[in-house]
VOKOL-875298 format. One record per residue (C-alpha): x, y, z; residue number from 0. Coordinates in nm, 2 decimals. Each point is the difference from the previous one (the first is absolute). Example, Ala and Ser with C-alpha at 12.3 -4.5 7.8 and 13.67 -1.06 7.14 Angstrom:
% residues 2
ATOM     px     py     pz fivex
ATOM   1.23  -0.45   0.78     0
ATOM   0.14   0.34  -0.07     1
//
This chain:
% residues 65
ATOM     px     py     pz fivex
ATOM   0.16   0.88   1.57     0
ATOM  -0.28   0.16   0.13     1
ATOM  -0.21   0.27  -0.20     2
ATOM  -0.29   0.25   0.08     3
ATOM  -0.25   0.04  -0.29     4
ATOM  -0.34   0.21   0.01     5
ATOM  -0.30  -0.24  -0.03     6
ATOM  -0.27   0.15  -0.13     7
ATOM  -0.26  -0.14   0.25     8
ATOM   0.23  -0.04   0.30     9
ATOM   0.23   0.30  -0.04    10
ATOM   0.39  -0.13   0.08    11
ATOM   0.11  -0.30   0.08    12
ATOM   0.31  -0.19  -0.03    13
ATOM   0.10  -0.30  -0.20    14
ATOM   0.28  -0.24  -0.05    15
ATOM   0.21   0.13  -0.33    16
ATOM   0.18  -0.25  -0.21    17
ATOM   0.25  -0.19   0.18    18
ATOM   0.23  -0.06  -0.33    19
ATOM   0.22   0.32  -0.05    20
ATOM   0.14  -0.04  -0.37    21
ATOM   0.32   0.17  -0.15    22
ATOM  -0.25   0.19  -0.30    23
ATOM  -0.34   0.01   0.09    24
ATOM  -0.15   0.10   0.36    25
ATOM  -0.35  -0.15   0.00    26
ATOM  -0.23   0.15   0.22    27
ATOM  -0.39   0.00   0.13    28
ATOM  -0.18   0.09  -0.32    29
ATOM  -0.33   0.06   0.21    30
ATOM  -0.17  -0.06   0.31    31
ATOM  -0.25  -0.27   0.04    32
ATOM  -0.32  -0.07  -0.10    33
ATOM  -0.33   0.05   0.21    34
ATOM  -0.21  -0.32   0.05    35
ATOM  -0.14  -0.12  -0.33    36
ATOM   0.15   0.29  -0.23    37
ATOM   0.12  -0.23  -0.28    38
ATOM  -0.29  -0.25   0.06    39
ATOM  -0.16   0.07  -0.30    40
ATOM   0.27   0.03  -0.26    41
ATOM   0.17  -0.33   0.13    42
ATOM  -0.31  -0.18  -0.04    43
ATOM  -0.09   0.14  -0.34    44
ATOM   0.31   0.03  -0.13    45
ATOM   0.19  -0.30   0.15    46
ATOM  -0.23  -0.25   0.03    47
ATOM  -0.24   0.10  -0.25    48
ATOM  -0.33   0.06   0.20    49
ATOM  -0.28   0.19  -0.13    50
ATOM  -0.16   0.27   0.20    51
ATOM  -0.29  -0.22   0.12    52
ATOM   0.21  -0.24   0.15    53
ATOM   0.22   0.32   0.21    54
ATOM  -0.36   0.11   0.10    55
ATOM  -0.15  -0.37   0.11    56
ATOM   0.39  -0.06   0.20    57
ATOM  -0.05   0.40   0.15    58
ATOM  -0.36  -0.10   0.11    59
ATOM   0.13  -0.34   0.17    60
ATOM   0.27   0.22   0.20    61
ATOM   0.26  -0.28  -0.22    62
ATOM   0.22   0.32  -0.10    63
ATOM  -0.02   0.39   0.10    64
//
């Protein structure tokens, strides 16, 4: 259950793999996780719609990284 993958940043470490094993499909870690604040900007754009000035004012406020 337990699987090495390279992070980019960290070089390896190990997660947990899926606990479900299924008769057809074997899922698997797709990709290591993100650094601190990597997808800020697209989830805030994207997800909840903010424009850039707002990401900048909530970065400046130390609100989000």
């Amino acid at each position: 259950m337990i699987e090495q993958v390279e992070h980019p940043a960290c070089g390896p470490i190990k997660l947990v793999n899926h606990p479900v094993k299924y008769s057809r499909v074997e899922p698997k870690i797709r990709s290591p996780p993100p650094m601190l604040g990597e997808h800020t900007y697209e989830v805030l754009s994207e997800v909840l719609g903010l424009g850039e000035s707002d990401i900048e004012a909530l970065k400046k406020e130390k609100t989000v990284a």
